[in-house]
Residue frames relative to the residue before (quaternion, step in Angstrom):
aa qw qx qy qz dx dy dz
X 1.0000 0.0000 0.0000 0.0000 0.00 0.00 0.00
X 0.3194 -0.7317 0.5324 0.2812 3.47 -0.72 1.06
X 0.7275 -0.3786 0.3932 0.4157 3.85 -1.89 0.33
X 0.6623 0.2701 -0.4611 0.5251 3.81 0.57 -0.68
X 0.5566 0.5047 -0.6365 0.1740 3.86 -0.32 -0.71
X 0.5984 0.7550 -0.1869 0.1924 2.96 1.45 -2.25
X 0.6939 0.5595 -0.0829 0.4455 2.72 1.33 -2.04
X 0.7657 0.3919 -0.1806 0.4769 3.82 1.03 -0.54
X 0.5946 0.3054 -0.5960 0.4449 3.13 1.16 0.67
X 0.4208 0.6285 -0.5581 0.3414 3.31 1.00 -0.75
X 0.6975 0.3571 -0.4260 0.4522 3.67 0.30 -1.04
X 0.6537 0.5993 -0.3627 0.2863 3.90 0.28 -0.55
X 0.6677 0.5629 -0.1532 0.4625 2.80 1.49 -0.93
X 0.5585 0.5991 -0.2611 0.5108 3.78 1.38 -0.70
X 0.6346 0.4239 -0.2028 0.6136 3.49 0.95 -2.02
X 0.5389 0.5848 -0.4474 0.4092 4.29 0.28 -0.04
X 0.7513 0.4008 -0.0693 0.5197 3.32 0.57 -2.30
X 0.5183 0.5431 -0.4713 0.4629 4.00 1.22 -0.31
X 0.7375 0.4674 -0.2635 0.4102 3.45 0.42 -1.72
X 0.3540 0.7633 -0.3243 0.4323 3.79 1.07 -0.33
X 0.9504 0.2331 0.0422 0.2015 2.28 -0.32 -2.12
X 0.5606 0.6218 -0.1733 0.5187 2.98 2.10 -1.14
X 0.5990 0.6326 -0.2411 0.4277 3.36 1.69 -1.09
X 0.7353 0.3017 -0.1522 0.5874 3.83 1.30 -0.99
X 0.4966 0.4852 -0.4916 0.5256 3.85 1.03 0.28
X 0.7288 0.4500 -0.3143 0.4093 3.74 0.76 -0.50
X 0.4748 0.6403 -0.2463 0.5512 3.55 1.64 -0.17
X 0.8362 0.2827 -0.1466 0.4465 3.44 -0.09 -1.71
X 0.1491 -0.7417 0.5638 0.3313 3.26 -1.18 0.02
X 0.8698 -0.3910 -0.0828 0.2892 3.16 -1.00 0.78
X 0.3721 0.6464 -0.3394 0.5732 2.92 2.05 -1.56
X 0.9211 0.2634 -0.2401 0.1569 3.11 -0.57 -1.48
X 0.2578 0.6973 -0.4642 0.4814 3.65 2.05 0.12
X 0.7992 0.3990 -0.1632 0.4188 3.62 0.36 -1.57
X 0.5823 0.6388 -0.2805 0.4173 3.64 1.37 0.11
X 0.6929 0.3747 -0.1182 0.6046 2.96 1.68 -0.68
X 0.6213 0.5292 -0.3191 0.4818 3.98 1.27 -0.16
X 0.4324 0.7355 -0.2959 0.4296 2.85 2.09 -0.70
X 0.7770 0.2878 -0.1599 0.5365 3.71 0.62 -1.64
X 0.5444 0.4822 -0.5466 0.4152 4.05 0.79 -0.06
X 0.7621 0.5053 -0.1736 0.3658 3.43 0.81 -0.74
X 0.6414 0.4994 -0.3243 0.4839 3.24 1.65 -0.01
X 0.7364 0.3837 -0.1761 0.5286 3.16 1.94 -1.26
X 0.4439 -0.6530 0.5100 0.3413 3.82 -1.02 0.95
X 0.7169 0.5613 -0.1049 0.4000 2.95 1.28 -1.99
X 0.5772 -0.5865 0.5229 0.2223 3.52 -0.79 1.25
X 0.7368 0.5307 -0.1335 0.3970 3.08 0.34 -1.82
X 0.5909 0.4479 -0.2222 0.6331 3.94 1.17 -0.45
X 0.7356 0.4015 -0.3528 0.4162 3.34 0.21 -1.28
X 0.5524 0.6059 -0.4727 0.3230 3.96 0.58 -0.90
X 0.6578 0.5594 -0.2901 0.4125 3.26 0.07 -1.82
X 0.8216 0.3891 -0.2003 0.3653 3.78 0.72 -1.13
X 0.4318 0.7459 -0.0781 0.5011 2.97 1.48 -0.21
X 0.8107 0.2294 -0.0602 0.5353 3.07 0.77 -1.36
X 0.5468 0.5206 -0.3433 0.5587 3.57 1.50 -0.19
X 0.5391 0.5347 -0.3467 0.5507 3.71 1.35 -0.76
X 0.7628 0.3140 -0.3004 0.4788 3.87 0.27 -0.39
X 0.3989 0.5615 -0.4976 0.5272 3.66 1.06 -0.30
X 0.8258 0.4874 -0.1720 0.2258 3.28 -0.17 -1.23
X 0.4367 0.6417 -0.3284 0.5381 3.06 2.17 -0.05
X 0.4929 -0.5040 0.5472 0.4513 3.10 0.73 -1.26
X 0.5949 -0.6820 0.3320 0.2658 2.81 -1.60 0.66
X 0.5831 0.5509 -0.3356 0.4938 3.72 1.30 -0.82
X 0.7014 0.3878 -0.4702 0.3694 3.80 0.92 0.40
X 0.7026 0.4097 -0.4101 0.4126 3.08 1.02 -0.05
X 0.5254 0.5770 -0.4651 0.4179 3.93 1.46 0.40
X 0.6750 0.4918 -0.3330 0.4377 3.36 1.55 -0.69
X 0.6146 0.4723 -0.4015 0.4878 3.60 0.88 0.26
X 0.5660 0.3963 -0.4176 0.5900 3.70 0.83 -0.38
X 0.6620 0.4552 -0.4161 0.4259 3.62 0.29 -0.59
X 0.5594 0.5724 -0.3812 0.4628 3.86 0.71 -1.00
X 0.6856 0.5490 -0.3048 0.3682 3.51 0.73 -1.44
X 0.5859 0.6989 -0.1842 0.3666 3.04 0.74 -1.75
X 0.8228 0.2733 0.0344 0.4971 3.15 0.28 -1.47
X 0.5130 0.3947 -0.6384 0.4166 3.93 0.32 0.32
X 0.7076 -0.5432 0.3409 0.2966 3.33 -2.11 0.95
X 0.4803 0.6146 -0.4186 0.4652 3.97 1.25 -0.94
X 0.9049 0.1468 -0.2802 0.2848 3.50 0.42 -1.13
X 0.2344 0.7068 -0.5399 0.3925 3.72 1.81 0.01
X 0.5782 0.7268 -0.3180 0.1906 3.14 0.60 -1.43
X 0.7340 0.5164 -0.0149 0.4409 3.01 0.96 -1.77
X 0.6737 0.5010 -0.3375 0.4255 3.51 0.97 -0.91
């Protein structure tokens, strides 16, 4: 793989983990931001942390976890793509 390919996913990859992230900071509130950094930070293991994780967002409810797929969905980078 040449330096530009390299270099453009790296960039694909950032502008991905942005839209993400920006996408579930605009969802959670804060408490509930610090509810979930809570278990990444407690669990090493991926495999552990999911399961918790995903019962931690259940517990939000369901319209937060459609508004974040929806957030995703819809920014222009990833319209883009579909």
């Amino acid at each position: 793989m040449s330096q530009t390919q390299s270099q453009s996913q790296n960039q694909m990859q950032e502008i991905a983990i942005t839209i993400f992230l920006d996408s579930i900071k605009d969802e959670l509130t804060g408490r509930q931001m610090k509810e979930i950094k809570e278990i990444v930070d407690q669990e090493e293991d991926v495999n552990q942390a999911k399961p918790k994780i995903i019962e931690k967002l259940k517990s939000f409810g369901g319209d937060v976890l459609s508004n974040i797929i929806a957030n995703i969905i819809t920014n222009p980078t990833i319209l883009a793509s579909f």
